[in-house]
gemmi code that builds the backbone of each chain (N, CA, C; Angstrom):
import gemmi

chains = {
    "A": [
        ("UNK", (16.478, 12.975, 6.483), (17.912, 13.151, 6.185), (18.240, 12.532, 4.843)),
        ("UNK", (19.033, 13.237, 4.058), (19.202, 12.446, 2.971), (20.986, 12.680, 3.010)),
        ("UNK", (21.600, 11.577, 2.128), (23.022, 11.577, 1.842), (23.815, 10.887, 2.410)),
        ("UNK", (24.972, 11.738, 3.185), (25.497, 11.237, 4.254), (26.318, 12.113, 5.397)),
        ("UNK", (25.356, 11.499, 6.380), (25.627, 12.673, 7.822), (26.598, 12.152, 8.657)),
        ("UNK", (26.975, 13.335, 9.595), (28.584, 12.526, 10.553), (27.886, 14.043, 12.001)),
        ("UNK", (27.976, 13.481, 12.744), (28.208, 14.249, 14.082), (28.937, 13.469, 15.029)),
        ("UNK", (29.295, 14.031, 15.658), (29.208, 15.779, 15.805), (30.059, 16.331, 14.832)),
        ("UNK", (29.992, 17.751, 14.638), (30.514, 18.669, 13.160), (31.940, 18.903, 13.856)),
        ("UNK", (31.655, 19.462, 15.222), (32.944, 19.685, 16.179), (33.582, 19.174, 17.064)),
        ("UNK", (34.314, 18.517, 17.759), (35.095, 17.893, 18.703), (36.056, 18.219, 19.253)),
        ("UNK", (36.208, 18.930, 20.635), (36.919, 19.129, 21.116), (37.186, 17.885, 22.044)),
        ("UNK", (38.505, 17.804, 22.375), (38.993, 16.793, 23.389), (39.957, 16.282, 23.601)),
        ("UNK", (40.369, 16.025, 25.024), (41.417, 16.202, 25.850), (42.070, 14.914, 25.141)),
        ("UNK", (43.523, 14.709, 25.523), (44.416, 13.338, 25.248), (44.220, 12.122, 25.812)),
        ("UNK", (43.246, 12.421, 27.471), (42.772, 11.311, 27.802), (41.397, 10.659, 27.660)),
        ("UNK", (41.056, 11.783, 26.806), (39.598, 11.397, 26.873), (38.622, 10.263, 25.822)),
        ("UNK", (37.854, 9.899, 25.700), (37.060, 8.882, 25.019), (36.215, 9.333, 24.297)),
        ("UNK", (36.306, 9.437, 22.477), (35.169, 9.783, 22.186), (34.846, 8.619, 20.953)),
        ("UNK", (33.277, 9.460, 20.315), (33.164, 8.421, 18.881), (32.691, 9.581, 17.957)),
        ("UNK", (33.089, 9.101, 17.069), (32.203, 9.820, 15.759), (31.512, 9.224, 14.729)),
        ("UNK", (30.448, 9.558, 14.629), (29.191, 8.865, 14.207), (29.117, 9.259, 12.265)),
        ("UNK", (28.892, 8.432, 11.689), (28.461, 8.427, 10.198), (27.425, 7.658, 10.082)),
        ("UNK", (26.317, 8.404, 9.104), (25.417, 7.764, 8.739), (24.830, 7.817, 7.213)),
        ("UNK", (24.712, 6.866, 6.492), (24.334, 7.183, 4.958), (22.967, 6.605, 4.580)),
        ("UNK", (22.568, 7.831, 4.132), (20.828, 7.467, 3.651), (20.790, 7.318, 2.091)),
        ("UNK", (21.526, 6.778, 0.996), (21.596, 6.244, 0.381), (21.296, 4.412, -0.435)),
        ("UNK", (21.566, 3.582, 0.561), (21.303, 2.401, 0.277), (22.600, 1.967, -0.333)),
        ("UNK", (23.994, 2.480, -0.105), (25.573, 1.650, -0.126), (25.687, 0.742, 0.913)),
        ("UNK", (26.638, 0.211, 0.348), (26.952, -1.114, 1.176), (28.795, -0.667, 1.270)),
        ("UNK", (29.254, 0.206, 0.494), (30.231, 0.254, 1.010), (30.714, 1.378, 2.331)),
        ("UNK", (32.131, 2.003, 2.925), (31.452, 3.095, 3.887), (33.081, 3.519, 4.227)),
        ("UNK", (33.816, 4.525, 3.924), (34.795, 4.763, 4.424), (35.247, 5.862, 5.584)),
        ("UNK", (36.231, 5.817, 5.951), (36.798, 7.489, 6.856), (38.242, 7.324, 6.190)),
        ("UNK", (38.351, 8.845, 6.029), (39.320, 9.473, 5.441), (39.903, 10.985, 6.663)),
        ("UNK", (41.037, 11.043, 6.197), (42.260, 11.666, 7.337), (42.042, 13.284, 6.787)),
        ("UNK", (41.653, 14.478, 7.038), (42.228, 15.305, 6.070), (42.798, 16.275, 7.136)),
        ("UNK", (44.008, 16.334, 6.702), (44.642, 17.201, 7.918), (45.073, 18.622, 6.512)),
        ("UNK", (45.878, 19.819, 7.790), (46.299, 20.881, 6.757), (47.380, 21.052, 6.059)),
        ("UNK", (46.922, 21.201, 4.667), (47.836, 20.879, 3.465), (48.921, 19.941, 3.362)),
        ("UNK", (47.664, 18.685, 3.689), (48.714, 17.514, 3.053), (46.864, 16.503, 2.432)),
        ("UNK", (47.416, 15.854, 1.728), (46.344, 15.180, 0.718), (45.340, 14.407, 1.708)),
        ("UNK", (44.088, 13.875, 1.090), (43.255, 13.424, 1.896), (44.357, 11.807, 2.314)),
        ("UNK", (43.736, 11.396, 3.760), (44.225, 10.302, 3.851), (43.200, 9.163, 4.464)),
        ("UNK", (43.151, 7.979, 3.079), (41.945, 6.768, 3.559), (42.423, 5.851, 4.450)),
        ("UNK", (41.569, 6.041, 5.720), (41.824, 5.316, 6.604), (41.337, 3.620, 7.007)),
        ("UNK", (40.022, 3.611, 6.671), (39.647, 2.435, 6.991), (38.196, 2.043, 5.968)),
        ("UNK", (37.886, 0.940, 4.849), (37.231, 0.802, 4.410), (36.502, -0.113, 5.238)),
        ("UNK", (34.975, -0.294, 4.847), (34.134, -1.347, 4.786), (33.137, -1.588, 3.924)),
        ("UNK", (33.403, -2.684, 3.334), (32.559, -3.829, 2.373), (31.806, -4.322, 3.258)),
        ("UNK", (30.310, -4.402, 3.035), (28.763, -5.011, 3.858), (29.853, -5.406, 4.799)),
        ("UNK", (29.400, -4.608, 5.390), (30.252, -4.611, 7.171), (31.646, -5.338, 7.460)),
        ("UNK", (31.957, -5.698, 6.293), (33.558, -5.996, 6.748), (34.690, -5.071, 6.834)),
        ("UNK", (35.566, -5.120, 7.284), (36.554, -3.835, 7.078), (37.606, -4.726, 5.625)),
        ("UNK", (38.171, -4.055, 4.730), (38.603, -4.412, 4.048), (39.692, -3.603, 3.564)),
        ("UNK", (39.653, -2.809, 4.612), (41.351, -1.787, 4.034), (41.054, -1.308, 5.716)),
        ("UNK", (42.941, -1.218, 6.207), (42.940, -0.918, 7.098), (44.684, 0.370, 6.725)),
        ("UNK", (44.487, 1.453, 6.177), (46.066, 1.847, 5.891), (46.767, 2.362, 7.050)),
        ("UNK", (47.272, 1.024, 7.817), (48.554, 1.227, 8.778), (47.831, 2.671, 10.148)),
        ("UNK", (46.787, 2.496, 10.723), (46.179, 3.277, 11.300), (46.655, 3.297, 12.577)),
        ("UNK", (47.044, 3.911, 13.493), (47.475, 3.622, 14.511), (45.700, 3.034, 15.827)),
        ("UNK", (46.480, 2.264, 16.368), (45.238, 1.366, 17.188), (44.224, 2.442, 17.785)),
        ("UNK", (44.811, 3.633, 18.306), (44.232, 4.662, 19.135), (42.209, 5.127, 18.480)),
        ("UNK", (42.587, 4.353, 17.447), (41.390, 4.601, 16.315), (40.944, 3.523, 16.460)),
        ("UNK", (39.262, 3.169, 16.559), (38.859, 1.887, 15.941), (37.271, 1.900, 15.466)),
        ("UNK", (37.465, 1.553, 14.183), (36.098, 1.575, 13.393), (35.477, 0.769, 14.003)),
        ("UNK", (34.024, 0.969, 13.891), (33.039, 0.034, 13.999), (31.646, 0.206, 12.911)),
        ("UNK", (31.332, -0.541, 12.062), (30.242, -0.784, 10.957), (29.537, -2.042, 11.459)),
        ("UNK", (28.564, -1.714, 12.307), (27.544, -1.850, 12.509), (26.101, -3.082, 12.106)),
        ("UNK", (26.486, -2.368, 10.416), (25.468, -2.132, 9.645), (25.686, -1.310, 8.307)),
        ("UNK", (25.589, -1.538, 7.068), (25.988, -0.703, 5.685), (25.479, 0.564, 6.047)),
        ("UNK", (24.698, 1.164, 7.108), (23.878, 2.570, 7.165), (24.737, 3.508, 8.122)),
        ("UNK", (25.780, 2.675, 8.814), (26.058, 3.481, 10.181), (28.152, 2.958, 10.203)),
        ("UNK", (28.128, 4.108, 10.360), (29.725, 3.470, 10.532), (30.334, 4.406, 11.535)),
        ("UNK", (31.018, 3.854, 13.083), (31.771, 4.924, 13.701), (33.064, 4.789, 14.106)),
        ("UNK", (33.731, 6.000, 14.259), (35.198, 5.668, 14.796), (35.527, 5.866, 15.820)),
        ("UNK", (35.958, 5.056, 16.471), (36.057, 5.223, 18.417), (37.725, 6.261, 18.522)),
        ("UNK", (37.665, 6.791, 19.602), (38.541, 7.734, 19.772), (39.401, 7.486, 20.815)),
        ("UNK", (40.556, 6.988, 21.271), (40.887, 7.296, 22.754), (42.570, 7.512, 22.866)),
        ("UNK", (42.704, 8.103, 24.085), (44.452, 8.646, 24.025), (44.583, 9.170, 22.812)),
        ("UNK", (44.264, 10.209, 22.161), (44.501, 10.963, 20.773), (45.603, 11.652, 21.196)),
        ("UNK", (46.713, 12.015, 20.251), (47.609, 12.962, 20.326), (47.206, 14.075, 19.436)),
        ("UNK", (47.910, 15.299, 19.808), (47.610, 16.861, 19.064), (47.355, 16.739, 17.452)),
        ("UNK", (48.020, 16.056, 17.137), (48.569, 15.355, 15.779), (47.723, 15.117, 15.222)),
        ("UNK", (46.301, 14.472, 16.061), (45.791, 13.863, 15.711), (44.036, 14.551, 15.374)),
        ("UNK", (44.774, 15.686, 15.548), (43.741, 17.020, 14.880), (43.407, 17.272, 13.048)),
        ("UNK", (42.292, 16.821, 12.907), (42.112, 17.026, 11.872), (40.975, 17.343, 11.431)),
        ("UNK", (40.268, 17.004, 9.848), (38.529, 17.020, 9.753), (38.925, 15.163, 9.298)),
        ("UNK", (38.028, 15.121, 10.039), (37.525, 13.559, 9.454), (36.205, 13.378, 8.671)),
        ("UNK", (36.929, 13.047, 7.610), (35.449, 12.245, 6.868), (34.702, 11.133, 6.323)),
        ("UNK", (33.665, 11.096, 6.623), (32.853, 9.670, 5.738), (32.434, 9.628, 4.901)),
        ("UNK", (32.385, 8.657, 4.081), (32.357, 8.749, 2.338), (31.364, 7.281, 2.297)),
        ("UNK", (31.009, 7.399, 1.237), (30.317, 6.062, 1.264), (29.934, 5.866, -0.534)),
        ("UNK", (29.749, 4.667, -0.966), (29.436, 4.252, -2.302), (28.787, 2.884, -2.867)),
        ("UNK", (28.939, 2.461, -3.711), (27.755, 1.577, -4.085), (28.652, -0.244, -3.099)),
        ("UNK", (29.722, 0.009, -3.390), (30.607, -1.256, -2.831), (31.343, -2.238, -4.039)),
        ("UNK", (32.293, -2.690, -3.163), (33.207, -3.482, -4.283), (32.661, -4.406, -4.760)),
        ("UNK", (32.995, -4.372, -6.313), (32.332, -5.565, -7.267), (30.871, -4.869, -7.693)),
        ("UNK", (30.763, -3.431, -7.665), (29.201, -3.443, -7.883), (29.253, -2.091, -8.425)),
        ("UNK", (30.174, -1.946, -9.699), (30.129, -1.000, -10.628), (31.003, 0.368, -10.144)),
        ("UNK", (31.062, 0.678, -10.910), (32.011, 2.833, -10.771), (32.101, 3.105, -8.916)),
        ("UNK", (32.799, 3.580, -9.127), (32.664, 3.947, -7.033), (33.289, 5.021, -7.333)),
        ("UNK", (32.364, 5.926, -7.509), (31.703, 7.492, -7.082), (31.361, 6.856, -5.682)),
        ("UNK", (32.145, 8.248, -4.861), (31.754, 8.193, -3.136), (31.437, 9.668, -2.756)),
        ("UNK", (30.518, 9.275, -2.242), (29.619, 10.402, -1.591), (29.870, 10.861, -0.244)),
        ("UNK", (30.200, 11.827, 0.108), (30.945, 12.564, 1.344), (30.012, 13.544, 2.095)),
        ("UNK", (30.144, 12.852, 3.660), (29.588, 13.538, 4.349), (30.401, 15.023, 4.300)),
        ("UNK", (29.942, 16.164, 5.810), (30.333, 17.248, 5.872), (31.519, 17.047, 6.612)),
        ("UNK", (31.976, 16.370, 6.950), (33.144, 15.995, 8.221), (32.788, 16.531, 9.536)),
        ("UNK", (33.539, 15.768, 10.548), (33.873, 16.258, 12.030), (35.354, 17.022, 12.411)),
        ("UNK", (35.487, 18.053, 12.510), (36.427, 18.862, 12.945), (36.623, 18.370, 14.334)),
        ("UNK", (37.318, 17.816, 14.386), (37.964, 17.274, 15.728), (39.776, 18.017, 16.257)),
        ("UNK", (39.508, 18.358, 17.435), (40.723, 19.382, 17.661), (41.303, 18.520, 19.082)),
        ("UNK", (42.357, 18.095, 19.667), (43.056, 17.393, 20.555), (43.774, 18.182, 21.311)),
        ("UNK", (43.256, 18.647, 22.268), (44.681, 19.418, 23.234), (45.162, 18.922, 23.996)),
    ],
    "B": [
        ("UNK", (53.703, 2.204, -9.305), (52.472, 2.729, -7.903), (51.757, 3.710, -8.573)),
        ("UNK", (49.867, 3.408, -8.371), (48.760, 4.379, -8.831), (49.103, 5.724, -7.738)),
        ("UNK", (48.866, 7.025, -8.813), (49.264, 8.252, -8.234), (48.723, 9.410, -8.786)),
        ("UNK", (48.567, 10.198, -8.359), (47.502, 11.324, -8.944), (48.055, 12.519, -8.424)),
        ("UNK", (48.440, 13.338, -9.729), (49.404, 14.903, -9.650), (48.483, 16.181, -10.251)),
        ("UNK", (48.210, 17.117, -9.048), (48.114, 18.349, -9.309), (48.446, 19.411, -9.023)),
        ("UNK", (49.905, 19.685, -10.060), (50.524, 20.448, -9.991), (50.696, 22.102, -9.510)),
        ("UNK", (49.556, 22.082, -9.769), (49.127, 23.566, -9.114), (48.853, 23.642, -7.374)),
        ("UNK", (49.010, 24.139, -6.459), (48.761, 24.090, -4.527), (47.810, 25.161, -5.184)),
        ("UNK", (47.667, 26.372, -5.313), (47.112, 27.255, -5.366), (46.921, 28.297, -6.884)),
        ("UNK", (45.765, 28.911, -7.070), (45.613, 29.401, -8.478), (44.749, 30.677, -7.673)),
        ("UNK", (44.952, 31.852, -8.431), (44.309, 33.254, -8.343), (43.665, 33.452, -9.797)),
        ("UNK", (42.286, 33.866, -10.047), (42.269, 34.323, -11.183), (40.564, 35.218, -11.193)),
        ("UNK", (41.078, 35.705, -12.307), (39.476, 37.030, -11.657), (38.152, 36.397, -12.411)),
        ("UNK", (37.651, 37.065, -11.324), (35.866, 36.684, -11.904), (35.657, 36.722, -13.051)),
        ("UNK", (35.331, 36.192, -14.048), (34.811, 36.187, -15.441), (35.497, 35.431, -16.775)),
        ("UNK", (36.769, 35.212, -15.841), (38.363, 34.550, -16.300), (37.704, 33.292, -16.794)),
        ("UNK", (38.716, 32.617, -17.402), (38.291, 31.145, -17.812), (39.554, 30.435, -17.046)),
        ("UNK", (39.212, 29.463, -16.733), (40.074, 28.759, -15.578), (40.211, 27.208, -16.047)),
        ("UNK", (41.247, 26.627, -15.848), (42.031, 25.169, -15.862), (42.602, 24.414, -14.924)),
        ("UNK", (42.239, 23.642, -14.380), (43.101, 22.780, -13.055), (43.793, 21.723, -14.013)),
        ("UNK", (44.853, 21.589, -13.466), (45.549, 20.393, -14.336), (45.350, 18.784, -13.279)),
        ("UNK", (45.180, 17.761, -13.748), (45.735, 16.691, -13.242), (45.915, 16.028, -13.754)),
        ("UNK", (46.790, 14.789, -13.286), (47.750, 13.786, -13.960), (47.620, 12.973, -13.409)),
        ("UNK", (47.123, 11.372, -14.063), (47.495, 10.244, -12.993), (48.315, 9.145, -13.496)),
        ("UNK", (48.902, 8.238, -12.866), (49.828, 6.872, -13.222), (48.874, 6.168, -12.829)),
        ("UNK", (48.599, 5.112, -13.767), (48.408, 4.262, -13.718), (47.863, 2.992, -15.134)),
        ("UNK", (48.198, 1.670, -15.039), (48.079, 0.828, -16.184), (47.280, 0.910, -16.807)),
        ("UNK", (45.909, 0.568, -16.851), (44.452, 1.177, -17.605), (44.154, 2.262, -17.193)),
        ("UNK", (42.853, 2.837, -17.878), (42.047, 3.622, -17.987), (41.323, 3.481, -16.427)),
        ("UNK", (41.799, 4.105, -15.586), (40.965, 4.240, -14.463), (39.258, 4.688, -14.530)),
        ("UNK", (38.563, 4.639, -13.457), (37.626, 6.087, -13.493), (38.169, 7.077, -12.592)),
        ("UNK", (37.586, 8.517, -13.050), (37.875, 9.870, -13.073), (36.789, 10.398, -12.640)),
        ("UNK", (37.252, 11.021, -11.487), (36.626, 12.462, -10.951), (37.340, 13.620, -10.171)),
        ("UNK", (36.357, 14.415, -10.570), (36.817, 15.968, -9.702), (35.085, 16.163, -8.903)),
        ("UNK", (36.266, 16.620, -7.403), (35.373, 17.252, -6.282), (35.794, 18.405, -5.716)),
        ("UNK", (34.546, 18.860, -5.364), (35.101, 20.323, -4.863), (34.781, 20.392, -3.704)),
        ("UNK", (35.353, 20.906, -2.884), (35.714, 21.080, -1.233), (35.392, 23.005, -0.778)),
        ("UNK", (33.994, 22.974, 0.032), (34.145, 24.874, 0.567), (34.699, 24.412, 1.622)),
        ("UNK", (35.030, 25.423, 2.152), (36.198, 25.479, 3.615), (34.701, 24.965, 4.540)),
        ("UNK", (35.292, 24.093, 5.572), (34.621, 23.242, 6.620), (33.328, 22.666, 5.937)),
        ("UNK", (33.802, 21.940, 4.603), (32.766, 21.140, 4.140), (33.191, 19.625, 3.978)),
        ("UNK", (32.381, 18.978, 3.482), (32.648, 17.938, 3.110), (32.873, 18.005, 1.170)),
        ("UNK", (33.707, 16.535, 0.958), (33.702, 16.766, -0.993), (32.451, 16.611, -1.597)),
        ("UNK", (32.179, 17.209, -2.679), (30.831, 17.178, -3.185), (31.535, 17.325, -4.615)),
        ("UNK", (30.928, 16.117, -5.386), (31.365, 15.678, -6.779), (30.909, 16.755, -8.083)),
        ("UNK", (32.050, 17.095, -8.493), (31.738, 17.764, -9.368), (31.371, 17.142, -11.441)),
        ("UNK", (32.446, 15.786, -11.429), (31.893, 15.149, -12.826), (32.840, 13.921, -12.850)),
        ("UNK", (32.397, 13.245, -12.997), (33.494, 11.790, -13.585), (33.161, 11.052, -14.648)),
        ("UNK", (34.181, 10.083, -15.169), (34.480, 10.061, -16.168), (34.590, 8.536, -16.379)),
        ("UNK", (33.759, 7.259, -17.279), (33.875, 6.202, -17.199), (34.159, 5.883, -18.323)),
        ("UNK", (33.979, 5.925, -19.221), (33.803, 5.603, -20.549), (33.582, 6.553, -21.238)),
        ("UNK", (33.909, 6.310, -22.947), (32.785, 6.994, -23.422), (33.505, 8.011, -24.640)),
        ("UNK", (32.761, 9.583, -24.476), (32.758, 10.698, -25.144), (34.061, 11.190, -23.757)),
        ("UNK", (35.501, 11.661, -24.097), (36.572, 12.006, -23.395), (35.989, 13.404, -22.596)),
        ("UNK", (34.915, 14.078, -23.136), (34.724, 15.543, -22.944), (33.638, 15.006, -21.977)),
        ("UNK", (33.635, 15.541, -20.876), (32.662, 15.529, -19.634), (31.996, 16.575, -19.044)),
        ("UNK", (30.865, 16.957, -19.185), (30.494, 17.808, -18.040), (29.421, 17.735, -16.660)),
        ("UNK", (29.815, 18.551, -15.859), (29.882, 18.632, -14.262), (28.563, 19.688, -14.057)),
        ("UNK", (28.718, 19.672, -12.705), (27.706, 20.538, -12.536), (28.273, 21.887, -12.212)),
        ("UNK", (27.689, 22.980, -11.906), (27.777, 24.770, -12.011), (29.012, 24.912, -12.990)),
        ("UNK", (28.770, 24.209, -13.978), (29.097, 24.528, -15.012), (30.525, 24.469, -15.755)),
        ("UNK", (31.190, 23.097, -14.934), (32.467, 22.845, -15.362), (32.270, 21.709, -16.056)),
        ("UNK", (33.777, 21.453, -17.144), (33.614, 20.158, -17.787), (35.092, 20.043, -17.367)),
        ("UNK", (35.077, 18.926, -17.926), (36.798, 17.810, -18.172), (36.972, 17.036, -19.154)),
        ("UNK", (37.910, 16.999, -19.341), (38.523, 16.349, -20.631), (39.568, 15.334, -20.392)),
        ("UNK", (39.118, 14.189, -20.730), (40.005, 12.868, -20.803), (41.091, 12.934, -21.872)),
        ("UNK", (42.456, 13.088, -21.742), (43.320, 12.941, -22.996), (44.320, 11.647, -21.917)),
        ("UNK", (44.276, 10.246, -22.637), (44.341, 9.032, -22.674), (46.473, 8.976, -22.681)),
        ("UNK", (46.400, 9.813, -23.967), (47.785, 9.699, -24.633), (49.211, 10.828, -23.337)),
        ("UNK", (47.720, 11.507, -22.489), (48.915, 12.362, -21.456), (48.637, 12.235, -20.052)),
        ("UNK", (47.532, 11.052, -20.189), (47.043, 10.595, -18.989), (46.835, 11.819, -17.463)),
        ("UNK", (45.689, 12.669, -18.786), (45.048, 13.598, -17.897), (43.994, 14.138, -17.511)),
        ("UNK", (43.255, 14.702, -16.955), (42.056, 14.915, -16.792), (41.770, 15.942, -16.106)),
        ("UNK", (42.028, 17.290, -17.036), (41.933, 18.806, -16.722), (40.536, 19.468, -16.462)),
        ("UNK", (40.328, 20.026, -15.743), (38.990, 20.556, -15.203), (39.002, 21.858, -15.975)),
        ("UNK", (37.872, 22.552, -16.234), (37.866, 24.035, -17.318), (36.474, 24.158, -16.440)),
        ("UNK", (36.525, 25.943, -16.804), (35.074, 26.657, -16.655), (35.931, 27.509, -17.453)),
        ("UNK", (34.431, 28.229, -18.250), (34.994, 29.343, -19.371), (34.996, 30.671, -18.161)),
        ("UNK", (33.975, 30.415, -17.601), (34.137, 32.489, -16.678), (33.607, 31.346, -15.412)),
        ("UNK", (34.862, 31.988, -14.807), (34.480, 32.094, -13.357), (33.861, 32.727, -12.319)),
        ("UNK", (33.196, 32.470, -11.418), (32.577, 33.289, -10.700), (33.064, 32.798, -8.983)),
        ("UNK", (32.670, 34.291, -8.730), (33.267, 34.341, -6.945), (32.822, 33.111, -5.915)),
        ("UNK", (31.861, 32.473, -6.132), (31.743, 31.177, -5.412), (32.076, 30.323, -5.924)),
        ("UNK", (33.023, 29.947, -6.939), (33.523, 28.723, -6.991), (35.370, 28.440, -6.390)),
        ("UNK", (35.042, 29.962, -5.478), (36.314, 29.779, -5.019), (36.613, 28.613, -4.100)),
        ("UNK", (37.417, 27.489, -3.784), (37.404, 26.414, -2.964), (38.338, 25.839, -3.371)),
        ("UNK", (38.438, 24.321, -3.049), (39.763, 23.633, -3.129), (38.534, 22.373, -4.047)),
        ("UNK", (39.685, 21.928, -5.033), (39.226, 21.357, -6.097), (40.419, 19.858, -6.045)),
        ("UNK", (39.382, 18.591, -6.042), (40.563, 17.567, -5.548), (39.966, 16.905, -6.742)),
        ("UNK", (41.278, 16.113, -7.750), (40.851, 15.278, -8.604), (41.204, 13.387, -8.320)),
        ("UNK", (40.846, 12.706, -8.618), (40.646, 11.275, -7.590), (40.292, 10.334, -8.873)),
        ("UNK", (41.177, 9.229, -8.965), (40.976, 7.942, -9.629), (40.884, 6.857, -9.055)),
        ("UNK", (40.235, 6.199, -9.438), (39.497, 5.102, -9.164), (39.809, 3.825, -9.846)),
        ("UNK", (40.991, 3.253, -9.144), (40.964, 1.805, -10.305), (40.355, 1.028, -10.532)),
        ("UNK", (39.682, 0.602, -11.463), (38.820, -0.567, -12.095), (38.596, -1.977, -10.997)),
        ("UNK", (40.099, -1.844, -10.925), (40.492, -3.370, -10.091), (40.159, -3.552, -8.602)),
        ("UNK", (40.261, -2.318, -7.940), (39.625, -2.024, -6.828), (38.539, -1.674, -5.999)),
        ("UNK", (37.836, -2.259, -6.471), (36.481, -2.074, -6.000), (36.225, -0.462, -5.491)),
        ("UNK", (36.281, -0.187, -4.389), (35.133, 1.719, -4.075), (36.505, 2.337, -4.151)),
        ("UNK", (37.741, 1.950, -4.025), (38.940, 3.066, -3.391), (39.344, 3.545, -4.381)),
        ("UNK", (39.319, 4.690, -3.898), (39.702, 6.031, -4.821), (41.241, 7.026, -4.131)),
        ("UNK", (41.749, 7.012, -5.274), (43.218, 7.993, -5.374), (42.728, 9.321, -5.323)),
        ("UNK", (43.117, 10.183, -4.194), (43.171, 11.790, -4.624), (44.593, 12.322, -4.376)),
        ("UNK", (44.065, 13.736, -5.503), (45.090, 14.496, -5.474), (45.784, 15.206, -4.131)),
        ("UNK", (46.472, 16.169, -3.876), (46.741, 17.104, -2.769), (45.769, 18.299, -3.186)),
        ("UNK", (45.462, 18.321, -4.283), (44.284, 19.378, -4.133), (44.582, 20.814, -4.669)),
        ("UNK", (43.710, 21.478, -5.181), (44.425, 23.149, -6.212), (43.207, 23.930, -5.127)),
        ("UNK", (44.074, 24.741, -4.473), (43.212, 25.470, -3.657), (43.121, 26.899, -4.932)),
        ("UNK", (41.471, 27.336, -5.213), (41.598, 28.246, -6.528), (40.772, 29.655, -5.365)),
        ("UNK", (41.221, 31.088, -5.658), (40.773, 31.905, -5.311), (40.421, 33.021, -6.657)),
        ("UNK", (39.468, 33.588, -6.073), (38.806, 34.732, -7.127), (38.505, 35.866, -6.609)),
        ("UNK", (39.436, 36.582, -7.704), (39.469, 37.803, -7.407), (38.583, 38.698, -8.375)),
        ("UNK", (38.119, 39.754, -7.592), (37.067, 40.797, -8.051), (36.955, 41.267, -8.935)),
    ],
}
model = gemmi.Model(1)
for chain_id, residues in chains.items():
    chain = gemmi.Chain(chain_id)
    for i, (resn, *xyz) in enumerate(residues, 1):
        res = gemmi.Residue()
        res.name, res.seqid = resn, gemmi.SeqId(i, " ")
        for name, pos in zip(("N", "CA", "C"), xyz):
            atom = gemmi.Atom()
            atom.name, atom.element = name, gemmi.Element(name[0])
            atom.pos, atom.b_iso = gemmi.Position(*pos), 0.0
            res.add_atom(atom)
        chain.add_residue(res)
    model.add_chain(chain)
structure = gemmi.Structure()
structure.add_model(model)
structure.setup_entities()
């Protein structure tokens, strides 16, 4: 694998249900984000991490919760989602803060759909 | 407040055309600069950025950009377009001061016609 991968590609799932979505970067960053992209409105950054710390959290509602692991693996836990809360999600990842230009490299996203 | 404008939602223009995305950003210094391009159910995949340097940049399948400082912009060009570069094109700054986080645009969704 090279880059950076996210499965599942698709997600269907109910309002009560429990899921995660998985990112993984074969690069060697230390930094690792998820970003919001819903339809036709701008991407939206949700949660950074610096060597496994979280270091940006923009006002996310709790129903979401990152977990980084490890600089290679970063996931977002899922539960009680509302319709709303249909979007593509993506993971991005880059060299990390304090450690030159941050060019971020983007997985394919997870299409996640909430009924 | 850092902010990044591209004025265009959507652009039509025919195969062979020469094409321009505009963007605009606010902010105090010289950020870094890039443009990514987005196919439908993909992820962004970087097309050229911009750190320093020579203002004139080029990208890969064959686009460049141009840094003008004095209108704080950073317009994307291809001289002829072709039918697969139809997609959504997001341009994104990067403040100095902020370590990895990057500003994007809302994005110029561009289509090509035959």
């Amino acid at each position: 694998e090279t880059g950076v991968t996210q499965t599942p590609r698709h997600l269907v799932m109910g309002m009560t249900n429990k899921k995660s979505l998985k990112c993984e970067q074969h690069l060697g960053h230390n930094a690792m984000y998820w970003y919001k992209q819903s339809a036709k409105k701008p991407l939206e950054l949700m949660f950074v991490y610096n060597f496994k710390e979280q270091t940006e959290n923009n006002s996310v509602p709790s129903r979401f919760s990152p977990e980084c692991p490890n600089s290679s693996h970063l996931f977002l836990h899922l539960h009680t989602l509302q319709p709303e809360d249909s979007a593509l999600y993506l993971c991005a990842s880059s060299q990390g803060a304090g450690l030159g230009v941050n060019e971020q490299f983007f997985g394919p996203g997870t299409r996640l759909t909430v009924l | 407040a850092q902010s990044v404008t591209q004025p265009d939602i959507h652009i039509t223009v025919s195969e062979g055309a020469s094409l321009e995305l505009r963007c605009n950003y606010s902010y105090g210094a010289t950020p870094y600069l890039f443009w990514y391009v987005q196919s439908p159910g993909q992820g962004l995949q970087l097309l050229l950025k911009y750190f320093s340097g020579d203002t004139l940049v080029q990208g890969i399948k064959g686009f460049e950009a141009e840094f003008k400082r004095s209108q704080s912009s950073f317009n994307l060009r291809k001289p002829s377009v072709h039918w697969s570069d139809a997609a959504e094109y997001f341009c994104a700054v990067g403040p100095v001061d902020q370590g990895g986080k990057l500003i994007f645009g809302q994005g110029t969704e561009l289509s090509v016609k035959p």
